[in-house]
C-alpha positions in Angstrom: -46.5 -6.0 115.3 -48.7 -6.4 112.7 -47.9 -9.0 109.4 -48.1 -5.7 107.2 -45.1 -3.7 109.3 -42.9 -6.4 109.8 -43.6 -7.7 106.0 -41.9 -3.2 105.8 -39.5 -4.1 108.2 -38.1 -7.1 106.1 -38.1 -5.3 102.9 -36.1 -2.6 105.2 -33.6 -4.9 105.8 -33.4 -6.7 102.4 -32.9 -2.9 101.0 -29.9 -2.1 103.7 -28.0 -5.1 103.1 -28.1 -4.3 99.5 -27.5 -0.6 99.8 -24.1 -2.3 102.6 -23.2 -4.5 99.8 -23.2 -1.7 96.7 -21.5 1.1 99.3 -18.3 -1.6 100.1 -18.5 -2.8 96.1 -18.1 0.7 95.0 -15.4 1.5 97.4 -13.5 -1.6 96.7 -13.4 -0.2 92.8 -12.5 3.6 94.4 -9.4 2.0 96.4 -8.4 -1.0 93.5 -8.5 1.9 90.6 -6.5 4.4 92.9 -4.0 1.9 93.5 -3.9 1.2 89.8 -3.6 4.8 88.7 -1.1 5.5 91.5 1.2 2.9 89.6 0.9 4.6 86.0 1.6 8.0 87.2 4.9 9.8 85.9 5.6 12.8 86.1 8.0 15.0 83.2 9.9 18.4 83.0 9.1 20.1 80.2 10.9 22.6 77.6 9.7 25.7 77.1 8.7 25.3 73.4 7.0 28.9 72.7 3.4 27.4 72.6 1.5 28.3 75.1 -2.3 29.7 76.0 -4.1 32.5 77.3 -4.7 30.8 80.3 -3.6 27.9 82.3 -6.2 24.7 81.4 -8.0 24.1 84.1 -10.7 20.6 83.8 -12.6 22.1 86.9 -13.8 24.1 84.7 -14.3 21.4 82.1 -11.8 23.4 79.7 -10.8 21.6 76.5 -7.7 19.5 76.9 -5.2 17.6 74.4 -3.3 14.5 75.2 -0.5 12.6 73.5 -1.1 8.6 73.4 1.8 6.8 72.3 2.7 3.5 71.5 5.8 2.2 72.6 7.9 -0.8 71.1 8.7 -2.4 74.4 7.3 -5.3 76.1 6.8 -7.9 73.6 10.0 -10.6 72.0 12.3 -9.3 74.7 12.1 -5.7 74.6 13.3 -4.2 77.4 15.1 -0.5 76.5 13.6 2.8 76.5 11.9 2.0 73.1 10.3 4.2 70.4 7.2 5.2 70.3 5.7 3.7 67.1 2.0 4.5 67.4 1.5 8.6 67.9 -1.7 10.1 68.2 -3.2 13.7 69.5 -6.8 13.6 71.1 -8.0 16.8 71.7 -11.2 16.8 74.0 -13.8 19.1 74.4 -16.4 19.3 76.1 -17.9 22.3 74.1 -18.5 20.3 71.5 -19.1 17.0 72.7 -16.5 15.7 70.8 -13.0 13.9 71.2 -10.5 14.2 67.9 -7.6 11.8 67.6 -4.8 12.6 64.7 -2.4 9.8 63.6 1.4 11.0 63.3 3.3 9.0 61.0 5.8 7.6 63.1 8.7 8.7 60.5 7.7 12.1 60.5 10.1 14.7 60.4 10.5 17.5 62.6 12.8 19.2 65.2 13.6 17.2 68.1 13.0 19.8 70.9 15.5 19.3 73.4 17.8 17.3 71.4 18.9 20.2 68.8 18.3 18.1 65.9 15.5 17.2 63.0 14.4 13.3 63.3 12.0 11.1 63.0 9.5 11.8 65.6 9.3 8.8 67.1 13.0 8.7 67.6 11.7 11.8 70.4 11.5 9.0 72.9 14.2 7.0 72.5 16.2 10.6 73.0 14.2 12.2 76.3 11.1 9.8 77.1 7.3 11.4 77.2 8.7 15.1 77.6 10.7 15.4 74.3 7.8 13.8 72.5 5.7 16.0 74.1 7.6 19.2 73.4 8.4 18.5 70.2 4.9 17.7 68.9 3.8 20.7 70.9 6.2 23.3 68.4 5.3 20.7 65.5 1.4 21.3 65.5 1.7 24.5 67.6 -0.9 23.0 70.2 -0.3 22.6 74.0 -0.1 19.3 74.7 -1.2 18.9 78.1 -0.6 15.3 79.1 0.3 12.0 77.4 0.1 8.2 78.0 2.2 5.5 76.9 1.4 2.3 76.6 3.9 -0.8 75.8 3.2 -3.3 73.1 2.7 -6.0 75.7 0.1 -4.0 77.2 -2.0 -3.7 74.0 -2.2 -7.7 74.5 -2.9 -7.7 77.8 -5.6 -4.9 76.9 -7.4 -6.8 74.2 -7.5 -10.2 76.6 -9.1 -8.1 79.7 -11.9 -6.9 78.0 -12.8 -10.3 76.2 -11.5 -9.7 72.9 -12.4 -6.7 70.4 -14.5 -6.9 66.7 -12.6 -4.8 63.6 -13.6 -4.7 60.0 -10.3 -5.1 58.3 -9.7 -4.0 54.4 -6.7 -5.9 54.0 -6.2 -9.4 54.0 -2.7 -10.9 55.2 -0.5 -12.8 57.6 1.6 -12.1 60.1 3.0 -13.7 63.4 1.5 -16.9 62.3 -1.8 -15.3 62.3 -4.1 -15.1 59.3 -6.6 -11.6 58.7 -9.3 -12.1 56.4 -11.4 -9.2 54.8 -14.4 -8.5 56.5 -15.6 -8.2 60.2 -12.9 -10.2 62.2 -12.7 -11.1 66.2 -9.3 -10.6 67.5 -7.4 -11.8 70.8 -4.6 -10.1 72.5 -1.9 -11.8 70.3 -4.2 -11.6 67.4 -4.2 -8.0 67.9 -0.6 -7.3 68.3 0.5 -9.3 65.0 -2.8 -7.3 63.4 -1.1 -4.1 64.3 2.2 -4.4 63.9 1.9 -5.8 60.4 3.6 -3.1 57.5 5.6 -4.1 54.7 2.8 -6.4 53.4 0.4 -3.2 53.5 0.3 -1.3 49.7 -0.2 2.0 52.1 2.7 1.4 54.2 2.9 3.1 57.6 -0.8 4.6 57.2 -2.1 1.4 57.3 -0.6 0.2 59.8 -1.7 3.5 61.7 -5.4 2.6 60.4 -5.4 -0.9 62.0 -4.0 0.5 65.1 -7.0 3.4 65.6 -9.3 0.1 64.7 -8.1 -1.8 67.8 -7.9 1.4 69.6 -11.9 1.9 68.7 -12.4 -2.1 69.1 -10.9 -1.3 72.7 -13.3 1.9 73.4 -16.1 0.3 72.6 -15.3 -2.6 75.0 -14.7 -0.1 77.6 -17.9 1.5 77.7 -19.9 -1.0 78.0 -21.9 -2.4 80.6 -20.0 -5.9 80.4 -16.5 -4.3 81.2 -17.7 -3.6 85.0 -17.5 -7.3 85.8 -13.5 -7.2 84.2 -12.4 -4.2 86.1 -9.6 -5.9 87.5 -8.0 -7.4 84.7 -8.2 -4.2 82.9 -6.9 -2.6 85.6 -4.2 -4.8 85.9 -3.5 -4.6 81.8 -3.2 -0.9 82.4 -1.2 -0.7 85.7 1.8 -2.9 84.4 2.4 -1.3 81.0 1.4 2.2 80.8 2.9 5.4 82.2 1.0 8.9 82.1 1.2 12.6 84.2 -2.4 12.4 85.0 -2.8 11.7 88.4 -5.8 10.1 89.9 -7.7 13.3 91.1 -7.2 14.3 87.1 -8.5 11.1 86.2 -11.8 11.1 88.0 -12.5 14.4 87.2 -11.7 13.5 83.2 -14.2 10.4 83.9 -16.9 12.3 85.5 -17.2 15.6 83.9 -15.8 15.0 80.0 -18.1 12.0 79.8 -20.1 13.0 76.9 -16.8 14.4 75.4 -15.8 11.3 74.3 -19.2 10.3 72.9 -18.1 11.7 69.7 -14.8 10.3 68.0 -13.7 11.4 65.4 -10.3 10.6 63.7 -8.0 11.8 61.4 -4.6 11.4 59.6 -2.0 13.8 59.3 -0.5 12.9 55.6 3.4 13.1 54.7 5.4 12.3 51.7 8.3 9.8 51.9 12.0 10.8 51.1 15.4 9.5 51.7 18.4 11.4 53.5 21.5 10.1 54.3 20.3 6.2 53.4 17.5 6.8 56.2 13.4 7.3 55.4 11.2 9.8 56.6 7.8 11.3 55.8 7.6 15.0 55.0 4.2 16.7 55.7 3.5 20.0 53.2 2.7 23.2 55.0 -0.6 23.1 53.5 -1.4 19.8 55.1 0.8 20.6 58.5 -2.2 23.7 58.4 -4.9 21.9 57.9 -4.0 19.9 61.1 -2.9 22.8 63.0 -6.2 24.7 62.5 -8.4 21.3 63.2 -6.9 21.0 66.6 -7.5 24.6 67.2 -10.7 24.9 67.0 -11.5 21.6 68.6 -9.1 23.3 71.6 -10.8 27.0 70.9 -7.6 28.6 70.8 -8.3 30.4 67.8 
């Protein structure tokens, strides 16, 4: 054999070995990510609510989706109840357009509690029925099908922030809160950081909706973490951040194909606030939205859903 073949043969082997390595790398990730979606999944029985499409959804073929990710109170100084869910948000994701929307719902919002045959506080929803009466009732609410929903606990926020090394937001607002001080400017936040950086209200001029703004900056902080190159080498501990404190009815077939083929959906975010009004009943706030502002909503998530 001559020194030119077998110099072919080496590289043959060096290329193999590498090619072995990458095949049982990747399937270790397949079988570790299953096994962590497996744990999250939940499934819920739904209301009939009146909403509903043309057609069924159906991501095969890459049809625009909505999904409710909520907060939950639970998880963090002791919390162990049902809770209520005190950070709301609709993404609608389409692939159409390349583009993913996220509204903020004031958490004191008022509407009817589907299911519950009363008008509350929306976030109250999952305190009454869990991720189904949320669902349902923000489905009649902003006259959307909602098709899925996550939850995620406050602990796993923390958890969240730690496994992907930290996240970079440029606060407005400085103040303190959980021993923790917030400066104006850009500021680097740790999983504790984070939580006492979004939970922080009655010291904010704008209330609730700041607190809502510093939760979609953590939420962006987190997304941008994600995507990156870097976050491959802190799968686990993601995975483990997300297996322990979130729920959600997406299943891991509906995950993959979400990651796969709705990629470039989420290339594009772009968020928004839905905008109340406080008022007192009965010694108890809430926040009431004006038709002409419920529309405006309604019509955005429409057209981002092409159900118009």
């Amino acid at each position: 054999m001559s020194k030119i073949q077998k110099f072919f043969i080496g590289v043959l082997g060096v290329l193999l070995v590498l090619v072995i390595g990458v095949t049982a790398f990747a399937t270790k990730i397949y079988f570790d990510v299953k096994g962590s979606v497996d744990k999250t999944y939940e499934t819920v029985e739904r209301q009939e609510t009146g909403v509903s499409r043309k057609e069924e959804v159906n991501l095969n073929n890459k049809d625009s989706f909505s999904i409710l990710l909520m907060g939950v109170d639970t998880g963090d100084l002791g919390r162990t109840d049902t809770g209520r869910s005190d950070a709301i948000m609709v993404a609608t994701v389409s692939p159409e357009d390349n583009k993913t929307q996220i509204v903020s719902i004031p958490r004191d919002t008022y509407m009817e509690i589907v299911g519950y045959g009363t008008f509350d506080k929306v976030n109250h929803a999952y305190a009454f029925g869990g991720p189904a009466m949320s669902m349902d009732s923000l489905e009649k609410y902003l006259d959307i099908p909602i098709d899925h929903y996550a939850a995620i606990n406050l602990k796993g926020i923390q958890d969240l922030v730690n496994a992907v090394g930290g996240v970079t937001v440029n606060n407005d607002l400085a103040f303190t809160n959980g021993g923790h001080s917030f400066g104006i400017g850009q500021i680097e936040l740790n999983g504790e950081e984070a939580l006492a950086f979004v939970r922080m209200r009655y010291d904010d001029p704008r209330g609730d909706y700041g607190r809502q703004e510093r939760q979609r900056l953590v939420i962006q902080g987190i997304m941008q973490k994600l995507i990156s190159i870097n976050s491959m080498t802190k799968y686990q501990s993601i995975l483990d951040a997300l297996s322990d404190n979130m729920k959600t009815d997406m299943d891991f077939s509906t995950m993959q194909t979400i990651a796969l083929d709705y990629r470039d959906a989420f290339s594009t975010i772009q968020m928004d606030q839905l905008q109340g009004e406080g008022f007192m009943q009965d010694g108890v706030s809430y926040q009431r939205v004006s038709d002409e502002e419920l529309a405006r909503v309604q019509t955005e998530l429409k057209d981002q859903m092409n159900l118009q």
